[in-house]
Structures are given as structure tokens and as C-alpha cells.
DODOFI-83161 format. One record per residue (C-alpha): chain; residue number from 1; x, y, z. Coordinates in steps of 0.001 Angstrom, whole numbers, plus 524288, in hexadecimal, padded with zeros to 5 digits. Each point is the difference from the previous one (the first is absolute). Layout:
N
+-------+-----+-------+-------+-------+
| chain |   n |     u |     v |     w |
+-------+-----+-------+-------+-------+
|     A | NUM |     X |     Y |     Z |
...
+-------+-----+-------+-------+-------+
***
This chain:
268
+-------+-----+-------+-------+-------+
| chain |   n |     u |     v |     w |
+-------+-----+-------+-------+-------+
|     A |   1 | 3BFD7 | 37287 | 61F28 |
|     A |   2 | 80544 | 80665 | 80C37 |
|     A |   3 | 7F5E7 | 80AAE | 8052C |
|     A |   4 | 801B1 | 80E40 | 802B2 |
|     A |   5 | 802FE | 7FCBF | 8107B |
|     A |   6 | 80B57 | 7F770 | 7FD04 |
|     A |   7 | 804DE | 8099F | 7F5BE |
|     A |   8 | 8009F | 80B5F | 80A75 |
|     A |   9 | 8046F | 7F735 | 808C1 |
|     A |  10 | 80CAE | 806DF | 806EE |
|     A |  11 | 80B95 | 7F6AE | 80094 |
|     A |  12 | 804E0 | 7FA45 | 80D1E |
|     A |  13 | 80B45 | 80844 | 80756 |
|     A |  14 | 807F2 | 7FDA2 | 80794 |
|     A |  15 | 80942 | 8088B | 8097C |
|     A |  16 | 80B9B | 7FD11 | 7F464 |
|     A |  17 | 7F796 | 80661 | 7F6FD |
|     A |  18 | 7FDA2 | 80B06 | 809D8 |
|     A |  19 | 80E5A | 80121 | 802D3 |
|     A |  20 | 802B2 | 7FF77 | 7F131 |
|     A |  21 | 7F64C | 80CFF | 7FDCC |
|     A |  22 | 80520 | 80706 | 80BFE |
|     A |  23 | 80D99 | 80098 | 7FBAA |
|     A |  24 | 7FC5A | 8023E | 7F01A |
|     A |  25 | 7F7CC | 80C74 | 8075B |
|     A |  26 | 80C35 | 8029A | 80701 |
|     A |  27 | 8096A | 7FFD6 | 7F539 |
|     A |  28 | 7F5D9 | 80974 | 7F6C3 |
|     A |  29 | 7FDDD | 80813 | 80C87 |
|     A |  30 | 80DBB | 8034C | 80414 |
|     A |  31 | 8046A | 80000 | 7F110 |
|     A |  32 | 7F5A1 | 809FB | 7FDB0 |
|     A |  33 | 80522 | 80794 | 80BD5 |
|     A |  34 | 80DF2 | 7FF6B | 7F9A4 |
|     A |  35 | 7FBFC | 805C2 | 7F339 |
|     A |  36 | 7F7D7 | 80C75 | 80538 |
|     A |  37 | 806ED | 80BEB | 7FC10 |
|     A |  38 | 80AC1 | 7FACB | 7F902 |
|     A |  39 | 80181 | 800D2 | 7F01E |
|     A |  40 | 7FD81 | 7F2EC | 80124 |
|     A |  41 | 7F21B | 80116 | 7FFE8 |
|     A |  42 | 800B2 | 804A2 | 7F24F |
|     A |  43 | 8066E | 7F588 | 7FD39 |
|     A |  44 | 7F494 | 7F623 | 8053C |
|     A |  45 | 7F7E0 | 806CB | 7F7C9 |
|     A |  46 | 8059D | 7FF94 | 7F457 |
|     A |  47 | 802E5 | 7F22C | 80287 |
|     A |  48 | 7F1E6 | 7FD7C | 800FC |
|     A |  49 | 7FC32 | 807C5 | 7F538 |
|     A |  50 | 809F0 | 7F650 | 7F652 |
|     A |  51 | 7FB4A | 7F2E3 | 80596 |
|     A |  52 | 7F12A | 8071C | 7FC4F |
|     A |  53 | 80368 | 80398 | 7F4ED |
|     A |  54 | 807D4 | 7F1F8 | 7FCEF |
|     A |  55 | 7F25D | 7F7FF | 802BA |
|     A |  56 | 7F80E | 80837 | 7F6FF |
|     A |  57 | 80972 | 8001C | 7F358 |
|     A |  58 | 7FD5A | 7F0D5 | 803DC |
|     A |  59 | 7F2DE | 801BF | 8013E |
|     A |  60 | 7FF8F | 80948 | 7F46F |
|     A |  61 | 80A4B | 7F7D0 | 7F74C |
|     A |  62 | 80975 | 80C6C | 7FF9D |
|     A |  63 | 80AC1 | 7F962 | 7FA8E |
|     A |  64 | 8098E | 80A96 | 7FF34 |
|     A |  65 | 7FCE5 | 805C2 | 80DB3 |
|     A |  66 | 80064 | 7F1F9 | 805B5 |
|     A |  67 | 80DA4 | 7FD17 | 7F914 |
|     A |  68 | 804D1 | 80EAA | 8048D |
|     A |  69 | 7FB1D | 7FC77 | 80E61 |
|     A |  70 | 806B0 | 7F3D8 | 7FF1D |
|     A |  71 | 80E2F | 80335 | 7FC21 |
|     A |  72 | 7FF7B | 80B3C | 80B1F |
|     A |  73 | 7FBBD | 7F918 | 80942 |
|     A |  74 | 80DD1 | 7FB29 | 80418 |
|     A |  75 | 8073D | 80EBE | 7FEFD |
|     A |  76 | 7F72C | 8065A | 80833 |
|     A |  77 | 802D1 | 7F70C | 80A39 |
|     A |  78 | 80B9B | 802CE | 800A4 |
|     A |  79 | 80084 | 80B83 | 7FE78 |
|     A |  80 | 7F511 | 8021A | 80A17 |
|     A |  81 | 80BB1 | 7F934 | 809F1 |
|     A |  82 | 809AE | 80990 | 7FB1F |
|     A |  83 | 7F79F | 80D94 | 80210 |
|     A |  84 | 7F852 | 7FC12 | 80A93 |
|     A |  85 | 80BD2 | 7F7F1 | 80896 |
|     A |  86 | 7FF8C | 80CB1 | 80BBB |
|     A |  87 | 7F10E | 7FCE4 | 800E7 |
|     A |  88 | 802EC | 7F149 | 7FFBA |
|     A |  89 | 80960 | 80157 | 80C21 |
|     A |  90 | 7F5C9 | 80656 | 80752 |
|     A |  91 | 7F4C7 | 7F763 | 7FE3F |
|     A |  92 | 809CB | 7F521 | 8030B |
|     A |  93 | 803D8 | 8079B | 80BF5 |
|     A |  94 | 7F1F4 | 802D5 | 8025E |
|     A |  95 | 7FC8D | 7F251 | 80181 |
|     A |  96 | 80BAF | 7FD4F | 8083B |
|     A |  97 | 7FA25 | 80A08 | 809D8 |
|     A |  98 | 7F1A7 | 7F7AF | 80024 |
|     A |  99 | 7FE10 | 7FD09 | 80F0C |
|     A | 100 | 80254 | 7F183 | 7FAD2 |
|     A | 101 | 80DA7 | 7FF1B | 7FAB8 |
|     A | 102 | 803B3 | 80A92 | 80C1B |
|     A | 103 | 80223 | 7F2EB | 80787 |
|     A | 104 | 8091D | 7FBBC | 7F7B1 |
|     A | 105 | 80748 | 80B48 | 7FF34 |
|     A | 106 | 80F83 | 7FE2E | 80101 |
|     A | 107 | 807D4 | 8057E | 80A6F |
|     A | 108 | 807E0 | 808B0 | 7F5FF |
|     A | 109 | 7F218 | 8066C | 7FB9B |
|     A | 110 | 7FCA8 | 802A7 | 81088 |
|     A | 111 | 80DDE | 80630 | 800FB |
|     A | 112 | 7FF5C | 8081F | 7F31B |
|     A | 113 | 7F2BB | 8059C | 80940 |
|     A | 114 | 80B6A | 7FEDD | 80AAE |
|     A | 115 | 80B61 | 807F8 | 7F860 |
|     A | 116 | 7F593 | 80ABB | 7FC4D |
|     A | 117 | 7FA72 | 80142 | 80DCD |
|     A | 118 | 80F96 | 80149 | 8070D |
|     A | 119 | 8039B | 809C7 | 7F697 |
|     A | 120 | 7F599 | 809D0 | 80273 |
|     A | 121 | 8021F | 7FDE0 | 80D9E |
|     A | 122 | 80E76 | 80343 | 7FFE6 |
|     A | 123 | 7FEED | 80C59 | 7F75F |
|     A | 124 | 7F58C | 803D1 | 80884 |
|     A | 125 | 808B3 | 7FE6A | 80A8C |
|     A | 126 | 80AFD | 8089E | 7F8E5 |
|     A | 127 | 7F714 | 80BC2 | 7FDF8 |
|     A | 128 | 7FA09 | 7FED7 | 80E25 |
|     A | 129 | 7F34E | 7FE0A | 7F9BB |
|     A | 130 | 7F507 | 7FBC2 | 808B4 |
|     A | 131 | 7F8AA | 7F263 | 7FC52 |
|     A | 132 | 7F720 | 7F545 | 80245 |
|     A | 133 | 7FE84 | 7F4A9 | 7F64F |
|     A | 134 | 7F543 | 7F424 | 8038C |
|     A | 135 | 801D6 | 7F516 | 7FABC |
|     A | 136 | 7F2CE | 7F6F8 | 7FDDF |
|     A | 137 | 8018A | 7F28D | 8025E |
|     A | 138 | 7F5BE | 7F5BB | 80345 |
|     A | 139 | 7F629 | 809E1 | 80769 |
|     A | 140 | 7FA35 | 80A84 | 7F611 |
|     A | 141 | 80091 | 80DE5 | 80308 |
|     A | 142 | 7F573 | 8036D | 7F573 |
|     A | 143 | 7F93C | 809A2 | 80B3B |
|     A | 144 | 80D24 | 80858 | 801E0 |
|     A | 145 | 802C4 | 7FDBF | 7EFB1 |
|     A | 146 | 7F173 | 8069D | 7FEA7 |
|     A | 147 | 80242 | 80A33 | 80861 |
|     A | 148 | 80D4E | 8056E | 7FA5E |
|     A | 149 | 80143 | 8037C | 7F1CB |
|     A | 150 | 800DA | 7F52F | 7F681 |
|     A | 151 | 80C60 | 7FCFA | 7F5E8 |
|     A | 152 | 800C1 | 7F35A | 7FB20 |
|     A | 153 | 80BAD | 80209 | 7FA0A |
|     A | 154 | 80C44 | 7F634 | 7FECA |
|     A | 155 | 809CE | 7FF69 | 80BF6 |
|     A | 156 | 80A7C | 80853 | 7FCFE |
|     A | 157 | 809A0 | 80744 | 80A99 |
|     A | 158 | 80072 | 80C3E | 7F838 |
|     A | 159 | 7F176 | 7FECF | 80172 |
|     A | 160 | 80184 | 7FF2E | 80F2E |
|     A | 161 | 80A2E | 80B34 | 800E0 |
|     A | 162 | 7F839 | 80931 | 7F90B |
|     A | 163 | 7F4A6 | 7FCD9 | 806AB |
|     A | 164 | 80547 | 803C8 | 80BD6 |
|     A | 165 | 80872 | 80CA4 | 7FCAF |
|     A | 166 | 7FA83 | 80BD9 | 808D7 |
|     A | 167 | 7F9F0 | 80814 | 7F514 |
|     A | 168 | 7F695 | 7F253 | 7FA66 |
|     A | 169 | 7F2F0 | 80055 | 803BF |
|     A | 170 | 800FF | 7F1EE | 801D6 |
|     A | 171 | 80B04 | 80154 | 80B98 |
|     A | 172 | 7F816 | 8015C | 80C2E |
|     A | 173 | 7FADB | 7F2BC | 80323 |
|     A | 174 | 80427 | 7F1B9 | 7FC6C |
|     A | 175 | 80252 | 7F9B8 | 7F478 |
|     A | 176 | 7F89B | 7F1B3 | 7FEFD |
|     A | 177 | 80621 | 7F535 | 7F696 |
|     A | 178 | 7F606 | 7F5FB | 7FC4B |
|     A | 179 | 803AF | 7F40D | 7F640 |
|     A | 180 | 80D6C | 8063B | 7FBC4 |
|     A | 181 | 7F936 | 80CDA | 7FC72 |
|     A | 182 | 7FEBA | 80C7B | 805F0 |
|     A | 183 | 7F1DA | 80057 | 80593 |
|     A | 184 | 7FC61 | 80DF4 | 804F5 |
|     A | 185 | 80728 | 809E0 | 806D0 |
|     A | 186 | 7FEA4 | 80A6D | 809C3 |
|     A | 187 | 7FA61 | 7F607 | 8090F |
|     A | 188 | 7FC2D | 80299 | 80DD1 |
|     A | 189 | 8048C | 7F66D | 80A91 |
|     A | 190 | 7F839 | 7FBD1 | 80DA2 |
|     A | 191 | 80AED | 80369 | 80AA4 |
|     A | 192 | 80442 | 7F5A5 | 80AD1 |
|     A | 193 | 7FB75 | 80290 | 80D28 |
|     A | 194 | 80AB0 | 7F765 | 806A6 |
|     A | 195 | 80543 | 80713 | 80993 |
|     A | 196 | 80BF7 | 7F86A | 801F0 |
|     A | 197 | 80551 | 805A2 | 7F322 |
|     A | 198 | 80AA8 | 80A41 | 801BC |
|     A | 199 | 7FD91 | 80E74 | 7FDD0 |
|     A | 200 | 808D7 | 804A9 | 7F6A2 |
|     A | 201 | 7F861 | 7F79B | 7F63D |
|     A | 202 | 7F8B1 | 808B0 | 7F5AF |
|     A | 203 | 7F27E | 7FED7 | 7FAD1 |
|     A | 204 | 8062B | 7F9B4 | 7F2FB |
|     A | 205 | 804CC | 7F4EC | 80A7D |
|     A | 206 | 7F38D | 7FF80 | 80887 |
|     A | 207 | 7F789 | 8001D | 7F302 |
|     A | 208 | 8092E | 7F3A3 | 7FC0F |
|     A | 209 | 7FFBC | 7F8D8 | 80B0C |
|     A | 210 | 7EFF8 | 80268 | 800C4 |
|     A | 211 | 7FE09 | 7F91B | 7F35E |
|     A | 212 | 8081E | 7F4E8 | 80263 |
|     A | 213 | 7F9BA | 7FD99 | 80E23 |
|     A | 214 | 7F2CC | 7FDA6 | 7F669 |
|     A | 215 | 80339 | 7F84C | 7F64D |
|     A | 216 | 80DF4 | 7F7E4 | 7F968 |
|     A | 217 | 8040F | 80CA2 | 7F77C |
|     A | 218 | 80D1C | 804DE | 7FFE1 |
|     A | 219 | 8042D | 80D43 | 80190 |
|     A | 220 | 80C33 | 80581 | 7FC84 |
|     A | 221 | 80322 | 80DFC | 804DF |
|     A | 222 | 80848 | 80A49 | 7FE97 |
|     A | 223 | 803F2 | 80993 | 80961 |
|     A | 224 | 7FEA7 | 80DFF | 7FC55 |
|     A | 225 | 808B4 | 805BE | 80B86 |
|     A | 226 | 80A3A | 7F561 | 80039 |
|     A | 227 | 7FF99 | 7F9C8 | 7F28B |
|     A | 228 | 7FD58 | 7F331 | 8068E |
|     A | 229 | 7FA57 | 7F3E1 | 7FA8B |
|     A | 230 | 7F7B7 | 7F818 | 8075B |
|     A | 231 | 7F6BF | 7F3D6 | 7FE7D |
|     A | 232 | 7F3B7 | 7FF9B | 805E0 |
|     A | 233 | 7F919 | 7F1CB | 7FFB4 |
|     A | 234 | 7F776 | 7F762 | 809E2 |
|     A | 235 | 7FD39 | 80DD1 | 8095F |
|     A | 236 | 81111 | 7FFA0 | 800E4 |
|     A | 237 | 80A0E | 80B64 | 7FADE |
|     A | 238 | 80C7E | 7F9E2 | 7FC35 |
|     A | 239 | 80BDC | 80892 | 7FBAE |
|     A | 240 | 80681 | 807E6 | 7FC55 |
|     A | 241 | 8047A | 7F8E0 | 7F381 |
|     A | 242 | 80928 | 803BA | 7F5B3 |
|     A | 243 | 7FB9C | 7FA76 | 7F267 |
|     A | 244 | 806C7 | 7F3AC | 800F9 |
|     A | 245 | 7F95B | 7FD13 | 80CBE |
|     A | 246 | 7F390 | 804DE | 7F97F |
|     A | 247 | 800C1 | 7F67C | 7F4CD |
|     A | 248 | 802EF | 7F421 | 808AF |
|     A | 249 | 7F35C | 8035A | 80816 |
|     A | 250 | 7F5C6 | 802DD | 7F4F5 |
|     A | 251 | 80654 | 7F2C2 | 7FA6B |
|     A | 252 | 7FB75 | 7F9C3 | 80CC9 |
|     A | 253 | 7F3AF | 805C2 | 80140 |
|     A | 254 | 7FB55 | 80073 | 7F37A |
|     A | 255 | 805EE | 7F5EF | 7F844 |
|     A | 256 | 80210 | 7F42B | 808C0 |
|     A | 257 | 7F57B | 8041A | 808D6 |
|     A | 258 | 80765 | 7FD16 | 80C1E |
|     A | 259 | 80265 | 807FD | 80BD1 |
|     A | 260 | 80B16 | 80A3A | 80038 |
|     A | 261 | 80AD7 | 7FDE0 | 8092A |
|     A | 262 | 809DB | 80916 | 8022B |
|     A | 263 | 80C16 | 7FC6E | 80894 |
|     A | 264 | 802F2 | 80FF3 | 80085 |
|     A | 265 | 7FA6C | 804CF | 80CD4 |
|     A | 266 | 7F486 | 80779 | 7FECE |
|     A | 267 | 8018F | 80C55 | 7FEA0 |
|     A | 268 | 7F4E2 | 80954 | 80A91 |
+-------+-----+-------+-------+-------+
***
């Protein structure tokens, strides 16, 4: 007769049985993260409340309840897919966006980021609409995120463009993109010191170039005088750019991850 030590006795583990809880906690954790606020939820619990209510007419022999349960089952599946596909996508999406799968994120995912990014820039550009966007990249920029005013909402260049319009709150300072989302805005910038830079540069390019002499961020600005676009990266100002020259260097920077060379002269 085994005694009441061996009984308690906890099992051996090993790291695969470590590794095996840490991604179960994952999956609950960012599952649980993809159902908050959406209808959804109700549906969880009233999931929960028929697999309850399924083990006590077992428990209970509820014959007609069990046999009702069981011949349901199967439709509300389904149609749990069909009513609840939009909150589906997202969680899917939501997933997609885990720091984990973001390194094995396609190019065509980077340059939807890409398309979003150029076309705020060039209707910025249009209107004469002043504009700095930062980029984060391997260096975080949580301190100047903490300091602005915090968004967290998805990437869109509408989003941009009315962020910067004269008559937002949001238009004086920069606008930081961190993970494919829009961070914080109304950001305020260190300025270079470099003296070598030339003087007609504003404080929306000295802010820019600041940053970037820091850390590997990328800064894409817009020039409220001249309608200019210009990339800021590595403590450098390229530009100007029009937007297919502004789509070929985020592609560089961001996506490949390679240095951007133009063959265009610099422009001062």
C-alpha cells in the first residue's frame, strides 16, 4: 500500500512539459484578450453554461434535456461560425499581430503598413500640411510613446491625415507607429545639435533627424512650407521623395531591413 508521501509526490518535469504549459497559457491568454468587448463573450458564456448544464442532466439522468443538448450541439456551431465570422477574423488577425508570428510576417503584410504610410504622406503633401511620422523599429521609444498622448488604434492614413489637419489637437507634435499601430501622438522630439546641418531645415526636420541620431527609428516628414517629403533615418535626411520614391525606401528600411540607397543626388 503506497503511503501518503508517494501519493503527493509531484511528477518529474521536464522543460517539454514547461514549454507545453507556457504556450497552452499563451493560447488562453491572448484568446482571452481577443474576446474582451466583443459579443463574443456572451457567446463563451453561454457556451459554458450548455456544456454545465450537459454534465448535470448526465449527472441528474435528464433524459430529455441531455437528448435536446445533444441534437443542438452541431447547429449552434455553426451557426456560432456564421454570426460571429467578423469577430473570428479579428481574433485570427489578433494572433497574427502576437510579437511571435510578427517574424514571419510576409512582405505583402509590411507593404500594406507601407501603402498606408505613402498615402498619408502624399495627401499631406497636397494640402501643405505639416508632419512627422516615427516609425519604431528594433529600439523602443516607450519614453517619447509615454510622454505624448496614447491611441492604439490600427494604422490607417486617414488616421494620419486627420491627425495632423491644423484645427486637431493631436497636430502639433509627432506621430509614433509602434508594431503596425498608431502608438501616441502629439509627441515631442529631442532636436539635433549638428551644426553641419543646413539652416533652412525646420524643427519638424531637426526633431527627425534628433531621434534617428539615438536610436534605428525611421522618420518620415512632411514639409509644411514646401509640401516636401523627407526621410529621416540613422541621424540622415534623405529627400525630397514623391510617393513612389517613398514606397521604395520604407520597403528598404522597413521590410528588407537594408540600407537605403538612392542614386538621386541629395537634395541640401
Amino acid at each position: 500500500m503506497p503511503s501518503w508521501l508517494s501519493v503527493a509526490r509531484w511528477p518529474a518535469m521536464t522543460w517539454w512539459d514547461v514549454l507545453d504549459i507556457a504556450i497552452v497559457a499563451v493560447a488562453i491568454y491572448e484568446l482571452l484578450k481577443a474576446l474582451r468587448g466583443t459579443r463574443a463573450v456572451q457567446m463563451a458564456v453561454g457556451s459554458a453554461f450548455l456544456v454545465l448544464m450537459f454534465y448535470i442532466s448526465r449527472w441528474g439522468n435528464l433524459k430529455t434535456v441531455d437528448w435536446l443538448i445533444q441534437n443542438l450541439f452541431g447547429y449552434i456551431v455553426f451557426a456560432a461560425i456564421v454570426i460571429f465570422q467578423a469577430d473570428i477574423r479579428r481574433a485570427l488577425a489578433h494572433f497574427g499581430r502576437a510579437p511571435f508570428f510578427r517574424y514571419f510576417l510576409t512582405p505583402e503584410g509590411a507593404d500594406e503598413t507601407n501603402e498606408e504610410l505613402v498615402f498619408a504622406a502624399t495627401q499631406l503633401s497636397a494640402q501643405r500640411v505639416g508632419a512627422i511620422i516615427i516609425i519604431e523599429r528594433q529600439i523602443g521609444l516607450r519614453n517619447y510613446i509615454e510622454a505624448g498622448i496614447p491611441l492604439d488604434a490600427i494604422l490607417t492614413g486617414d488616421l494620419l491625415i486627420s491627425t495632423f489637419q491644423p484645427r486637431s489637437p493631436l497636430h502639433d507634435g509627432a506621430v509614433i507607429v509602434q508594431n503596425d499601430r498608431v502608438a501616441a501622438a502629439a509627441c515631442f522630439l529631442p532636436l539635433t545639435v549638428n551644426p553641419q546641418l543646413a539652416r533652412q531645415l525646420g524643427t519638424r526636420h531637426r526633431a527627425a533627424i534628433g531621434l534617428t541620431e539615438e536610436n534605428d527609428s525611421v522618420a518620415i516628414i512632411v514639409s509644411e512650407e514646401t509640401g516636401r517629403i523627407s526621410v529621416a533615418f540613422d541621424g540622415k535626411i534623405e529627400g525630397p521623395f514623391d510617393g513612389d520614391q517613398l514606397k521604395k525606401c520604407l520597403r528598404s528600411l522597413l521590410t528588407e531591413r537594408r540600407p537605403f540607397l538612392r542614386r538621386e543626388s541629395r537634395a541640401s
